[in-house]
C-alpha positions as CSV (number, residue, x, y, z in Angstrom):
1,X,60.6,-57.7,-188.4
2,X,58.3,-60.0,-189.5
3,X,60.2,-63.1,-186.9
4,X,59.1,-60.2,-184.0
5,X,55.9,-59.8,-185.3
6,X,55.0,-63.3,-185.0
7,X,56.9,-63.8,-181.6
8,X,54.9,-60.8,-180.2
9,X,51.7,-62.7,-181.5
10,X,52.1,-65.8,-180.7
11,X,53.3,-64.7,-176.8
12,X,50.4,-62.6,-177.5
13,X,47.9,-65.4,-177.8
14,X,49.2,-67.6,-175.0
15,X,48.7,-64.7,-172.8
16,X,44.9,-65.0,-173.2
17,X,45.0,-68.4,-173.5
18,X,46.4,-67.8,-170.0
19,X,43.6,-65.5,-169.0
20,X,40.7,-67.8,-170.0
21,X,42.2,-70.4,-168.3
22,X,42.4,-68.5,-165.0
23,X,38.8,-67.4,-165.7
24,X,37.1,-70.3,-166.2
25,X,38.8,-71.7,-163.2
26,X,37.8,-68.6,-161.4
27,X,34.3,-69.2,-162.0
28,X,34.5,-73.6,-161.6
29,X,35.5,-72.2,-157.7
30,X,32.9,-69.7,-157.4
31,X,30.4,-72.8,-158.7
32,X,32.0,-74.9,-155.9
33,X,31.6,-72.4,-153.3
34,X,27.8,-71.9,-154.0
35,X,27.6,-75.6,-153.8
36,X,29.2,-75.9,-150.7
37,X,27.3,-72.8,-149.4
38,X,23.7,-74.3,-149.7
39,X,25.2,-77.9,-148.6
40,X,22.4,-80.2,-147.8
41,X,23.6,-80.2,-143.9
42,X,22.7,-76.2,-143.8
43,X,20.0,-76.6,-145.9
44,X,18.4,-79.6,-143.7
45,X,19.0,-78.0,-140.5
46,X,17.4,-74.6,-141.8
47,X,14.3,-76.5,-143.1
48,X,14.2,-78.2,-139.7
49,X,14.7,-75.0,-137.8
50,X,11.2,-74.0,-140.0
51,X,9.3,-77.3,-139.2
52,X,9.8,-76.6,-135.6
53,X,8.6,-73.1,-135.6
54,X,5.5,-74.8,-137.7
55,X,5.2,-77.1,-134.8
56,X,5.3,-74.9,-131.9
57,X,2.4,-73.0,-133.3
58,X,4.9,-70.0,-134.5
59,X,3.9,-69.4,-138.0
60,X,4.9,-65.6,-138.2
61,X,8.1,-67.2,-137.4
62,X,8.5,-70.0,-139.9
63,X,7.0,-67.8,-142.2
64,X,10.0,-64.9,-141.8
65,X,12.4,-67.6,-141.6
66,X,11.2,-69.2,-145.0
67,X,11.3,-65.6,-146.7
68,X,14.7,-65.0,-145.8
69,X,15.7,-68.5,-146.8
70,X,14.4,-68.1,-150.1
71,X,16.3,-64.4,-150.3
72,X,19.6,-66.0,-148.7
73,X,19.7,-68.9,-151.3
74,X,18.5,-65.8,-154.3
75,X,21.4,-63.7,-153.5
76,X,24.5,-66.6,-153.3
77,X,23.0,-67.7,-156.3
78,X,23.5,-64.4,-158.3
79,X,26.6,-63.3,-156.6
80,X,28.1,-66.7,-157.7
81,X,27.9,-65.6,-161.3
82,X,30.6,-62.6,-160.3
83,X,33.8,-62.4,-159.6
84,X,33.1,-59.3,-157.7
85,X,30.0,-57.5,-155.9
86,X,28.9,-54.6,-153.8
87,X,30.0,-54.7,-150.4
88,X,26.9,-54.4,-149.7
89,X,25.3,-56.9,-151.3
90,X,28.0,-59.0,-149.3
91,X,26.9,-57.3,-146.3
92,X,23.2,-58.1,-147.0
93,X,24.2,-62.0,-147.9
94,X,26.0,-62.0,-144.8
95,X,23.3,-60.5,-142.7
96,X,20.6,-63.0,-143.7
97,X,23.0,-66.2,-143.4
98,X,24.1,-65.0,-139.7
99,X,20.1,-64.1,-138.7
100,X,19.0,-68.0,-140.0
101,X,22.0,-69.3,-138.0
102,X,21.4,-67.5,-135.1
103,X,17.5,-68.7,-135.0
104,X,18.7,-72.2,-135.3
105,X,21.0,-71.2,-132.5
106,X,18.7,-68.7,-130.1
107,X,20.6,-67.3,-127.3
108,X,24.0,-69.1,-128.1
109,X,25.7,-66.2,-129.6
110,X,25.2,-62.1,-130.7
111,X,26.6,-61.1,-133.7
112,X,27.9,-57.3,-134.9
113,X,29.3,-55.8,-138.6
114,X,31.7,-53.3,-137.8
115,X,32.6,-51.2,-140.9
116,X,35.2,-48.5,-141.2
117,X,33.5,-44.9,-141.6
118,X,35.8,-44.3,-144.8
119,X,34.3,-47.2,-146.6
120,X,31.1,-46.8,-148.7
121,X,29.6,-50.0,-149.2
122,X,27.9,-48.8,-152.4
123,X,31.4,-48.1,-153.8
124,X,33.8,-50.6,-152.8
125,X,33.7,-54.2,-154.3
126,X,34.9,-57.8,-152.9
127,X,35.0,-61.1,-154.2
128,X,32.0,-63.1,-153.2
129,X,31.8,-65.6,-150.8
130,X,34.4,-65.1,-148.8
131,X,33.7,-65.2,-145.8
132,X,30.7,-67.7,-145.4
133,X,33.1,-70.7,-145.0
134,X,35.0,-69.1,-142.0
135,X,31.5,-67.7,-140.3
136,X,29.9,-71.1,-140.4
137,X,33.3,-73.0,-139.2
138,X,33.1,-70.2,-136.0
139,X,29.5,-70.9,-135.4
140,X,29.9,-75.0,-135.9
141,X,33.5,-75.5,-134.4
142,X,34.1,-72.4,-132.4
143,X,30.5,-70.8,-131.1
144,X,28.2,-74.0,-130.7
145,X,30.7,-75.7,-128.5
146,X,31.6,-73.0,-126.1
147,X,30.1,-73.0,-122.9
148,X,28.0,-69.7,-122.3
149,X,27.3,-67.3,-125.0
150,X,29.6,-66.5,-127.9
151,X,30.2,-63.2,-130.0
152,X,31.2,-63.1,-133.9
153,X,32.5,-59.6,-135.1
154,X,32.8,-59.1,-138.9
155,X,34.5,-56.0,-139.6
156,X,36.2,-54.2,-142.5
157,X,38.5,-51.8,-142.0
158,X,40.5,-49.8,-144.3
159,X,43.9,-49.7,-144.9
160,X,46.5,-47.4,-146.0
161,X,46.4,-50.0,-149.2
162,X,44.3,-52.3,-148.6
163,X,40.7,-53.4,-148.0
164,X,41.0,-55.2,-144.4
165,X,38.1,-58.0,-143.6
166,X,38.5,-59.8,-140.3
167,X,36.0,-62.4,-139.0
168,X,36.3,-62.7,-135.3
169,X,35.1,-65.4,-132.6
170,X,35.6,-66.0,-128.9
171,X,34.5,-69.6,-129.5
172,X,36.6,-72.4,-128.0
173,X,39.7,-71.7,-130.3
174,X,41.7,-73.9,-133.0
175,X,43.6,-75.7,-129.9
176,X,40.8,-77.0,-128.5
177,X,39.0,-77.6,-131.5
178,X,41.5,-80.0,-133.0
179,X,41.4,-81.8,-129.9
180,X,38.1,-82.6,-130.3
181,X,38.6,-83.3,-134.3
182,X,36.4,-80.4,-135.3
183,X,38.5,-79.3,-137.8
184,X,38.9,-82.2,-139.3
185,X,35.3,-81.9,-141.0
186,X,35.6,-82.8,-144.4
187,X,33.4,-79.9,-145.2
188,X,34.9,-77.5,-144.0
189,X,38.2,-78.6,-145.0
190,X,36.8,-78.5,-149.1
191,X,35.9,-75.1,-148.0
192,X,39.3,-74.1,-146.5
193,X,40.8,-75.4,-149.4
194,X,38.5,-73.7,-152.2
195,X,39.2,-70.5,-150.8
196,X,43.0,-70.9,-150.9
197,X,42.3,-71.2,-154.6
198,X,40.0,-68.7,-155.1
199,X,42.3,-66.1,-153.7
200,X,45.3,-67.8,-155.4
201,X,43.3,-67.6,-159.0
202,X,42.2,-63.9,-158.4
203,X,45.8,-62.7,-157.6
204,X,47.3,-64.5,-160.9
205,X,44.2,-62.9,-162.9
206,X,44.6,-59.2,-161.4
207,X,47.8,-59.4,-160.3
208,X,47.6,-58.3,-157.0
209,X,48.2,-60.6,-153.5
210,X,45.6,-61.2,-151.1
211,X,47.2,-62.1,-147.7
212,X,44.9,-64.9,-146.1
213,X,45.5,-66.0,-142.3
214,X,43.6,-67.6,-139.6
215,X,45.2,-67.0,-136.5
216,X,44.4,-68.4,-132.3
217,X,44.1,-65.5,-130.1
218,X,45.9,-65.8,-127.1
219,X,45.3,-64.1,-123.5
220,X,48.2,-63.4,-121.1
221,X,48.2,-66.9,-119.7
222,X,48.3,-68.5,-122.6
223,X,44.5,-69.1,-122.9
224,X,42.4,-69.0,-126.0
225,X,40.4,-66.1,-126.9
226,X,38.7,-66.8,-130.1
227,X,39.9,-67.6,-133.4
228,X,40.5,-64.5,-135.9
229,X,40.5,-64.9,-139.7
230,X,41.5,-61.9,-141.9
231,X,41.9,-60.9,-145.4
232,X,43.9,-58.3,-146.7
233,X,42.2,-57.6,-150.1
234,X,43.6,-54.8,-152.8
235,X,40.8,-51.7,-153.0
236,X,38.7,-52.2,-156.4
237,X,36.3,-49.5,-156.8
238,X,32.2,-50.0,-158.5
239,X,34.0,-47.7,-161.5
240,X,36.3,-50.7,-162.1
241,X,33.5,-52.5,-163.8
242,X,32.4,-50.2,-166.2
């Protein structure tokens, strides 16, 4: 009894050595992501964006994009510190990141959330930061380079057992973008990257899989459409975290 006892312990002890270890690698990510989120490139260009509104005698303007600036770089800041938040405090992160890109951009692309009518955003909860990576790789590498006006649908849909989160361009497409070595950016590759591990950490911590694919869409001819990105997350619930 007593050579089970301390087998149980000690396996017992490893196990949240395990944990810890998974956590505090958990949050290291989330601290890289929030870093790579306010990266000096976005936060030049937005600052920019502001000076030129100051400039052409728009203040109203560079004053609302300065407010939700500030708010934008608030929110990733706290969210950072969780491992999971409020859809809708995604939704609201991701609603003030896509209106400061898309004044910096005016007229290059539209932008729409699509959200399953059987998901409460008040209820449901994701891990932060997701999506921010692949939405600024569709604006920089897919969007900005099309010719014409672009379109980026965000949508979460909801499985029979999962959570489903696509982000969805019909910029120039990953074919034509590795021609022209955009997705070679060293940026964006960190991000890629990061987010691999993000997901990988979470699964091993909660044990569940989160399916992570970024895909070409193809038209009859063999064209690209767009690039789609989608995550397959497990339902956690607001009650989970009481």
């Amino acid at each position: 009894m007593i050579v089970l006892f301390i087998t149980v312990l000690f396996l017992y002890v490893k196990r949240r050595e395990y944990e810890h270890k998974l956590q505090r690698k958990a949050i290291e990510l989330q601290q890289r992501v929030f870093r790579l989120q306010m990266n000096p490139h976005f936060m030049g260009n937005s600052l920019l964006a502001i000076q030129n509104f100051i400039y052409g005698r728009d203040p109203k303007e560079a004053g609302n994009y300065l407010s939700d600036f500030a708010r934008l770089f608030r929110l990733i800041l706290n969210n950072s510190k969780s491992e999971f938040i409020l859809l809708s405090k995604e939704l609201e992160t991701l609603e003030l990141y896509l209106r400061l890109q898309n004044m910096r951009f005016p007229g290059k692309f539209d932008y729409t959330f699509e959200i399953d009518d059987a998901i409460d955003p008040e209820e449901f909860l994701i891990p932060p930061m997701l999506a921010q990576p692949m939405i600024e790789n569709a604006i920089e590498h897919g969007l900005f380079t099309k010719v014409g006006k672009g379109t980026l649908k965000i949508r979460f849909l909801h499985g029979d057992q999962h959570l489903i989160f696509e982000v969805d361009d019909d910029g120039i497409g990953l074919t034509a973008a590795r021609k022209l070595n955009l997705i070679q950016d060293t940026h964006q590759s960190t991000a890629l990257q990061i987010t691999r591990e993000r997901i990988e950490i979470l699964g091993k911590r909660y044990r569940f899989n989160v399916l992570f694919e970024v895909k070409e869409k193809l038209g009859d001819n063999n064209q690209s459409l767009g690039t789609i990105v989608r995550f397959t997350l497990p339902y956690r619930y607001s009650t989970d975290i009481n």
